[in-house]
PANUDO-440468 format. One record per residue: x, y, z of N, C-alpha, C in turn; residue number from 1; residue in three letters; chain. Coordinates in pm, 1 decimal. Layout:
BEGIN
(node (X; Y; Z); (X; Y; Z); (X; Y; Z); NUM; ala; A);
...
//
This chain:
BEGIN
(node (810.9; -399.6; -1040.3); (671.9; -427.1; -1011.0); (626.9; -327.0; -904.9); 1; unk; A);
(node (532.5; -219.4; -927.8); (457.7; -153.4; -810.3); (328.9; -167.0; -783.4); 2; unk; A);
(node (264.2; -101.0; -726.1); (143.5; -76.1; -727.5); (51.9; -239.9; -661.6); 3; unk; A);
(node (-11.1; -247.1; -727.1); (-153.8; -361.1; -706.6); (-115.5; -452.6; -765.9); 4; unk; A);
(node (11.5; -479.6; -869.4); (59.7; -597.0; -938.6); (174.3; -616.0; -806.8); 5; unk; A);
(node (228.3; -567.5; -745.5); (297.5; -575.9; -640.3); (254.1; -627.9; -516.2); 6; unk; A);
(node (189.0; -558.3; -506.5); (100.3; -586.5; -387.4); (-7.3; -790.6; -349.7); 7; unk; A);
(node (-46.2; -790.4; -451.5); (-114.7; -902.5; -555.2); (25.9; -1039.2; -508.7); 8; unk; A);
(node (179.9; -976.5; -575.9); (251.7; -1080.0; -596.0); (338.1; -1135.6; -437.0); 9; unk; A);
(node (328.8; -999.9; -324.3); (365.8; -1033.8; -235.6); (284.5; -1076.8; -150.8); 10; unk; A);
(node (153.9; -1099.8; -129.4); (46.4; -1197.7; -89.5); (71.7; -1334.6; -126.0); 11; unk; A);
(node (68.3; -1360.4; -286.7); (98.2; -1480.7; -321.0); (221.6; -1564.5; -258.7); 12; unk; A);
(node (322.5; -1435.9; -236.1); (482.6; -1539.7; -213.2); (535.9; -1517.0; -72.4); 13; unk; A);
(node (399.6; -1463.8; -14.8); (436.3; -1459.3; 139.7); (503.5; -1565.6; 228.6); 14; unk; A);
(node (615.5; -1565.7; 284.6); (638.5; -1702.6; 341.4); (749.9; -1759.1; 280.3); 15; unk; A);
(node (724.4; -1740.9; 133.8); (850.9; -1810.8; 45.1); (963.8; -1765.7; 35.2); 16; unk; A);
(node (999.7; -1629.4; 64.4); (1138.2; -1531.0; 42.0); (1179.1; -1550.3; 189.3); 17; unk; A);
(node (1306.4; -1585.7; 203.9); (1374.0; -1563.4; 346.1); (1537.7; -1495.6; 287.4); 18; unk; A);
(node (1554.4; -1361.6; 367.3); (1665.2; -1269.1; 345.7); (1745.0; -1264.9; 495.8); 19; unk; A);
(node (1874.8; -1325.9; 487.4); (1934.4; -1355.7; 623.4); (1970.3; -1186.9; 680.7); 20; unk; A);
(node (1966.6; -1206.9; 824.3); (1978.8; -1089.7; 836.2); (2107.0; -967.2; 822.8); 21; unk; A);
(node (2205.4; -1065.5; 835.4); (2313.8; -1007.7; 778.7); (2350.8; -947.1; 623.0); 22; unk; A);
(node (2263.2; -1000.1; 502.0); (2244.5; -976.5; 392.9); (2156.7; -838.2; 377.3); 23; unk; A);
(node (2045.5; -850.5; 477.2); (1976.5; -698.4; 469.8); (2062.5; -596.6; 527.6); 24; unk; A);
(node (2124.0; -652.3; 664.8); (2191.5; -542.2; 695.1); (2307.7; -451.9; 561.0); 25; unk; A);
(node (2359.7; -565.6; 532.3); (2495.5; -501.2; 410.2); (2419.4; -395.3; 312.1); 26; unk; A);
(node (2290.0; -475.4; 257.9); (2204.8; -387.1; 180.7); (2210.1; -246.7; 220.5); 27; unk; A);
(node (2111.9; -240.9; 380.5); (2091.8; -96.3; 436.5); (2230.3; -25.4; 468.0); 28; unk; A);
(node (2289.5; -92.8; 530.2); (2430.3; 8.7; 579.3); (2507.0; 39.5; 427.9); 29; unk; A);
(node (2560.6; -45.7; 288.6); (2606.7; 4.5; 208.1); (2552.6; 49.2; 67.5); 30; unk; A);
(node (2418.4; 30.8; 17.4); (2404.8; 85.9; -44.9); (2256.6; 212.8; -1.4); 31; unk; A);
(node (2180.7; 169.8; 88.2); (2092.3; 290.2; 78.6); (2168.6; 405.6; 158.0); 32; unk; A);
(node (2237.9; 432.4; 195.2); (2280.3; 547.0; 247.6); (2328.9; 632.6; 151.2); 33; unk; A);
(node (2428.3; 561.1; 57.9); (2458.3; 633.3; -51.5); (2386.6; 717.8; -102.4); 34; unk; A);
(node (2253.9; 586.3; -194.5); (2188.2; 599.8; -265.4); (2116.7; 737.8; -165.2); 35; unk; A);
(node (2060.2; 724.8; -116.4); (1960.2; 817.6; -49.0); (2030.4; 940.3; -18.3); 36; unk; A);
(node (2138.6; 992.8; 20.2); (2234.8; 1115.9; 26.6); (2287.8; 1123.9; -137.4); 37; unk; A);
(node (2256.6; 1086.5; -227.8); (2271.8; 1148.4; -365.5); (2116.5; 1193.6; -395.0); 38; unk; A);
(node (2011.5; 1145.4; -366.8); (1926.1; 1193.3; -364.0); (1869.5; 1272.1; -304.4); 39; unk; A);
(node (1909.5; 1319.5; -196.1); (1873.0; 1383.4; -82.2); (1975.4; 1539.4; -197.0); 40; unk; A);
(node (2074.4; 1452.0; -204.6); (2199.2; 1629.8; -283.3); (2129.6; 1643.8; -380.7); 41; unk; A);
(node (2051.2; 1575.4; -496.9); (1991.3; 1629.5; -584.5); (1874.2; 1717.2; -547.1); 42; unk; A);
(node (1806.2; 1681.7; -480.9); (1646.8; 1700.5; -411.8); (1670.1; 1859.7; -351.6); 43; unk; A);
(node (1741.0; 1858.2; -272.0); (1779.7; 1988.8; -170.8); (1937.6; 2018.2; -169.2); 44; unk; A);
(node (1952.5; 2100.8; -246.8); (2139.6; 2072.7; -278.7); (2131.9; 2221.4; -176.4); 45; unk; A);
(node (2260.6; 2159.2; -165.2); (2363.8; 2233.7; -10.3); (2351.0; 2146.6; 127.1); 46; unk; A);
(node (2341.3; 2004.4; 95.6); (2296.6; 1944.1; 208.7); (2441.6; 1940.4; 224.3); 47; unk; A);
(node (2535.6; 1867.1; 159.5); (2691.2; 1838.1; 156.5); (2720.9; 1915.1; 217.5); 48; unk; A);
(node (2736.6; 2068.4; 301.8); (2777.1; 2088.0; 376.0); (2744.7; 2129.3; 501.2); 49; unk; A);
(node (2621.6; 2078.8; 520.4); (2580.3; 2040.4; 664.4); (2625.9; 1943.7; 773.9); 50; unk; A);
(node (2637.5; 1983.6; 941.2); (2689.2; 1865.3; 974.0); (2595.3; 1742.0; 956.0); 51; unk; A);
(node (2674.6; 1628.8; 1002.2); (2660.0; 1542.7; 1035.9); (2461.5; 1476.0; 1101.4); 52; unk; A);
(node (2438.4; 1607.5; 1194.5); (2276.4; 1582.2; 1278.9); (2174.1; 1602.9; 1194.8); 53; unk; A);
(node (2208.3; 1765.2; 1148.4); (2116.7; 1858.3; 1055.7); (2124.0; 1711.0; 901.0); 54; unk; A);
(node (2241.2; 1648.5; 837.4); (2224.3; 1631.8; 749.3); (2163.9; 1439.9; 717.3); 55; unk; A);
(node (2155.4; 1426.4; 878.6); (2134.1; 1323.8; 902.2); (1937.2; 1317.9; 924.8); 56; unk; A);
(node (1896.6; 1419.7; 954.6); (1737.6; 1473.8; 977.6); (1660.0; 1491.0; 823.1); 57; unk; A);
(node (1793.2; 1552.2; 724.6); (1756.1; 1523.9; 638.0); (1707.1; 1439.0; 527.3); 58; unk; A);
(node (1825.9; 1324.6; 536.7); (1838.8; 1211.0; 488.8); (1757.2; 1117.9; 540.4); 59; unk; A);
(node (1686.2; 1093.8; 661.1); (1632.4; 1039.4; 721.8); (1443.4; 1118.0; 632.0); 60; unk; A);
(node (1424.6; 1193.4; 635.5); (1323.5; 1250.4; 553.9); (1297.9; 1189.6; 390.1); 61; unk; A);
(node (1433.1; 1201.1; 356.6); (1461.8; 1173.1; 230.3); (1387.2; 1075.1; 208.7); 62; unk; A);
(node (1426.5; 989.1; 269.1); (1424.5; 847.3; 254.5); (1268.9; 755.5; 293.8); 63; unk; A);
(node (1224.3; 827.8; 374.3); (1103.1; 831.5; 456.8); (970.1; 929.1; 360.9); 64; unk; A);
(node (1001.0; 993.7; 336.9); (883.4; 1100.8; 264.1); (863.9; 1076.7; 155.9); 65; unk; A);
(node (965.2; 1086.5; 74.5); (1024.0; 1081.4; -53.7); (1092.5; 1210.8; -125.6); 66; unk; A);
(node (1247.5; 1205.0; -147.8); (1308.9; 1300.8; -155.4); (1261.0; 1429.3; -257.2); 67; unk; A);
(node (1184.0; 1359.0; -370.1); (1101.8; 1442.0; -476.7); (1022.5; 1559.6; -413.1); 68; unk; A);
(node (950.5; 1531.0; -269.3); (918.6; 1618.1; -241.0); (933.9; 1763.7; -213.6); 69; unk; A);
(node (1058.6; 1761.9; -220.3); (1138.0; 1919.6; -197.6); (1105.7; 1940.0; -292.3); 70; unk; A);
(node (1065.4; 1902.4; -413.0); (1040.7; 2025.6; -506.1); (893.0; 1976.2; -571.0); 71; unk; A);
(node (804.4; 1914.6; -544.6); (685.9; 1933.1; -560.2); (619.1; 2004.2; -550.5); 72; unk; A);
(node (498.9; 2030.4; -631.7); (399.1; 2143.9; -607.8); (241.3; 2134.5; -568.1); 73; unk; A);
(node (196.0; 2250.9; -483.7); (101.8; 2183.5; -381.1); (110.6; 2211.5; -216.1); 74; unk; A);
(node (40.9; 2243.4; -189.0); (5.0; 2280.5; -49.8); (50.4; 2155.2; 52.2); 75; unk; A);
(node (39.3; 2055.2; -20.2); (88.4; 1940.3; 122.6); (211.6; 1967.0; 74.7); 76; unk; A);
(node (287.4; 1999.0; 18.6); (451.4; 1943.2; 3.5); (528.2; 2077.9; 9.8); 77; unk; A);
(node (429.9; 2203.4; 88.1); (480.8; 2340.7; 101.6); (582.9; 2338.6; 211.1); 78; unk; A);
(node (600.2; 2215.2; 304.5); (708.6; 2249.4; 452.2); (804.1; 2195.0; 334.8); 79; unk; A);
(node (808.4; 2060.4; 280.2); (902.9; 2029.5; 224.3); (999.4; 2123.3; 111.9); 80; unk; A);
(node (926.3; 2190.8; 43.1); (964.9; 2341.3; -33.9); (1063.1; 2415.7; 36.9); 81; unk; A);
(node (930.4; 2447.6; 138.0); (1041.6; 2564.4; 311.7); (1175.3; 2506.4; 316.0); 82; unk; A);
(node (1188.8; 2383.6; 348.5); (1343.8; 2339.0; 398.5); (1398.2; 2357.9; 323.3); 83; unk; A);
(node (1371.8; 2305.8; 191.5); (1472.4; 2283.9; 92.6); (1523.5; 2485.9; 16.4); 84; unk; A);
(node (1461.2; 2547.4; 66.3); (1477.8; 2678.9; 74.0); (1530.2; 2734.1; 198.5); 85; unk; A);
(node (1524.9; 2662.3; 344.4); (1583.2; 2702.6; 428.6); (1760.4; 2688.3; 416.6); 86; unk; A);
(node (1770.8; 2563.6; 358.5); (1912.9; 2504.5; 321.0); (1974.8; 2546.0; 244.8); 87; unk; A);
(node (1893.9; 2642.6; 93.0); (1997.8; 2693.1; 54.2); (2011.8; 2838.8; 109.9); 88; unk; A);
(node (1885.7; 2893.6; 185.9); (1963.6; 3018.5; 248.3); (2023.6; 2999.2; 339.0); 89; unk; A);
(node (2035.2; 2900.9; 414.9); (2127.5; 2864.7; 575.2); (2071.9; 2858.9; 676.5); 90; unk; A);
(node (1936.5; 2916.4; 663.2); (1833.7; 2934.9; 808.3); (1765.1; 2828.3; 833.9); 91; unk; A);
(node (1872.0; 2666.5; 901.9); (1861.3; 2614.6; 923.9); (1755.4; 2638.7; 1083.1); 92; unk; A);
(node (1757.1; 2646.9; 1144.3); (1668.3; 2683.0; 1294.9); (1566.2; 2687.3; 1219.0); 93; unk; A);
(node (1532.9; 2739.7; 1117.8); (1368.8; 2724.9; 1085.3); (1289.2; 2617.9; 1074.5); 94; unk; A);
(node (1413.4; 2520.2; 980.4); (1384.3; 2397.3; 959.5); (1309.2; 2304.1; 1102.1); 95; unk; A);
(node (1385.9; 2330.8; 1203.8); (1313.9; 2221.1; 1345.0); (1148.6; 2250.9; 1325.8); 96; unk; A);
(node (1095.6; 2397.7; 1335.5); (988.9; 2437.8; 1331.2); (888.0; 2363.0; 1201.4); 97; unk; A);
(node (971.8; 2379.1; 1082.8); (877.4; 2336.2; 919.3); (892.1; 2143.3; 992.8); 98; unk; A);
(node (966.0; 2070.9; 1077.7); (990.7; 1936.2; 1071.5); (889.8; 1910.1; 1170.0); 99; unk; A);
(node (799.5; 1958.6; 1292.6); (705.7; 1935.2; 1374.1); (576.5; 1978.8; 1301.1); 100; unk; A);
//
């Protein structure tokens, strides 16, 4: 369900869904990280061998922007292009600059 049929159904059932917090946590810590660093490797490949900070700035984008954007076309989604071109040439330092 997206969009305005979504939107529509979580008005209606506001109140009624309770998710303990330990259940969301398992969610976020074991499967979106995955999920989102396979997408993040499809989206902008050569992330896999970035460390840990750099590949963590990424993933954090990923996930937040929407990873599709690295390769969209269009003037708003031109920084997202840059990186994903900074990464596979290596000229990571550029990237801080295309991320402000």
């Amino acid at each position: 369900m997206r969009g305005d049929a979504a939107a529509a159904y979580s008005r209606q059932t506001r109140g009624q869904v309770d998710i303990l917090w330990d259940v969301a946590l398992d969610v976020y810590s074991n499967h979106d990280p995955p999920r989102y660093l396979g997408i993040l490797d499809h989206y902008c490949p050569g992330t896999d061998w970035l460390g840990p900070d750099c590949r963590g700035v990424l993933f954090s984008i990923a996930q937040n922007r929407d990873a599709a954007r690295f390769v969209k076309v269009g003037p708003r989604y031109a920084e997202m292009r840059e990186i994903r071109a900074c990464v596979a040439s290596g000229d990571l330092v550029r990237i801080l600059g295309l991320i402000r």
